[in-house]
C-alpha positions, 0 to 999 in steps of 0.5 A, a space after each residue: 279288069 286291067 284297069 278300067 279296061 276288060 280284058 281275057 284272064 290270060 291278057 290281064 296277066 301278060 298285062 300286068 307282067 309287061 307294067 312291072 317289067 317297064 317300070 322296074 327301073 324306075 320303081 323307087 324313084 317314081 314311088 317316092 314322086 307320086 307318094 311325095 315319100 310318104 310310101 317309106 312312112 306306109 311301109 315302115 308302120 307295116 313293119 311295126 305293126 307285123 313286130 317280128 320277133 328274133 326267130 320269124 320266118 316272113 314270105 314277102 309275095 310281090 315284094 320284089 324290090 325288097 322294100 318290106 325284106 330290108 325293113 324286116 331285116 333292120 327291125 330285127 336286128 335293131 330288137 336283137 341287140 335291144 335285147 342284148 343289151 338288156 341281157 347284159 345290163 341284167 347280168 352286171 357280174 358276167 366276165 369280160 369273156 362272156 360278155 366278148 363271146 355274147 358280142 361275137 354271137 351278135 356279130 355272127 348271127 345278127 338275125 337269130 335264125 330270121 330269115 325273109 323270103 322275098 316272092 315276085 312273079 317278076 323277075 325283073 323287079 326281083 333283079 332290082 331288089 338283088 342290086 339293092 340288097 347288094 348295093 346296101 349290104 344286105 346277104 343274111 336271112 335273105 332269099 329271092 324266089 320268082 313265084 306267083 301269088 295264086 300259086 306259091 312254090 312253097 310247103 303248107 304251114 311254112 311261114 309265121 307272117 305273110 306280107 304283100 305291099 301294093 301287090 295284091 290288086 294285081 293278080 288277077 284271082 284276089 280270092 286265089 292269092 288268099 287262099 294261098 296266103 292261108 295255106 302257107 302260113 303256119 297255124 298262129 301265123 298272120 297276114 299283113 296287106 298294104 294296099 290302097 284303098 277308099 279315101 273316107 274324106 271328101 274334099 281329099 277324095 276329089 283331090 286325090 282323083 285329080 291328082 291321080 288322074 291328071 298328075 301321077 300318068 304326066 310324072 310317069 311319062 317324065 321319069 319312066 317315059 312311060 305313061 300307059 304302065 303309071 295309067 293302069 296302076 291309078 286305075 287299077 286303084 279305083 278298081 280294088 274294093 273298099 276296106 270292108 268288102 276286101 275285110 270280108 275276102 280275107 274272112 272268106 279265105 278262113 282268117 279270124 281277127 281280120 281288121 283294118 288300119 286306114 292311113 293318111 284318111 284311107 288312101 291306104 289301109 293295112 289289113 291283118 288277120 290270123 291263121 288260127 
């Protein structure tokens, strides 16, 4: 499906290559008018929820604009100097050298040995992403990668989390992009997924359709001038399988301690399970 359309395999992906590449520029703006900024809130409480430790190694696929790298990069940073400050708090007869020198490996290595991969089949998105991470200073642990989801430019057992955030209802085979979730998670690694899912509260359902229907295309035409690309992305939300039935793929793709996470009533849910 391209949409509510259906179209050839080989069509679906030039399809939705073409939305990307006309929304690019406009992609944060419009986030933040459709989702009225709520989406900064979604993505933050991914981040919590992964909790990546100093030293994790994060594939983001279909993370071109670098939203879940930047976010990833600050809680990292944030947690190596918490722990910084409690080693020297513990430390109460450390000399003024020691201290000096345990700044200055701070400085140097803010991150550990972190680092982020950011994966996007589109290169566009992908050069939106290096503007930001340019603009607001972000270089280390940070490496961009045009890939597509079903079939990742990258070894088995590679990474220790596995994210993708409002991606996955894009490609084309959802049950290939698992299966290659799997493949290049190491063993004990974990995969995270962001996306829209079913609203469980009737009286939000019905305002949630209309104004996915009949707002979100209209914002998409005045900020984007592009109302067909914003048309697909509603539809293509209608189309994703509901949280229990997206549960069962990702066990069918061989993770264990899969569940689920609803926010704001189920118009998103996270989704998490584990390489054992």
């Amino acid at each position: 499906h391209f949409g509510f359309q259906t179209v050839s395999e080989e069509e679906k992906g030039e399809k939705v290559y073409q939305v990307f590449e006309n929304v690019a520029k406009k992609y944060d703006i419009m986030n933040d008018s459709m989702s009225l900024g709520i989406h900064r809130v979604w993505k933050d409480v991914l981040v919590h929820k992964m909790n990546p430790y100093p030293g994790t190694l994060l594939l983001d696929v279909a993370g071109g604009t670098g939203d879940i790298a930047f976010r990833f990069i600050n809680y990292v940073r944030s947690m190596r100097e918490r722990q910084l400050q409690r080693k020297l708090k513990h430390h109460q007869n450390l000399s003024w050298q020691e201290i000096a020198d345990s700044y200055q490996e701070e400085a140097v290595k803010p991150l550990g040995d972190s680092q982020v991969v950011v994966c996007d089949i589109n290169k566009e998105m992908l050069k939106v992403g290096r503007q930001k991470a340019q603009h607001l200073g972000y270089s280390e642990g940070l490496s961009w990668v045009v890939g597509n989801a079903e079939e990742l430019p990258f070894d088995d057992d590679k990474f220790d989390v596995y994210t993708i955030a409002f991606g996955i209802r894009n490609v084309t085979h959802i049950d290939l992009a698992l299966q290659e979730a799997y493949r290049v998670l190491k063993p004990g690694g974990r995969f995270l997924c962001l996306e829209f899912s079913q609203v469980n509260n009737p009286l939000l359902s019905r305002l949630y359709d209309l104004y996915s229907f009949q707002i979100i295309p209209v914002l998409g035409e005045v900020i984007a001038g592009d109302w067909k690309s914003y048309q697909y992305l509603v539809e293509s939300i209608r189309r994703f399988p509901p949280q229990e039935e997206f549960k069962a793929m990702i066990e069918d793709a061989g993770f264990f301690k899969v569940d689920y996470q609803n926010l704001t009533s189920g118009i998103v849910a996270i989704h998490s399970g584990f390489k054992l």
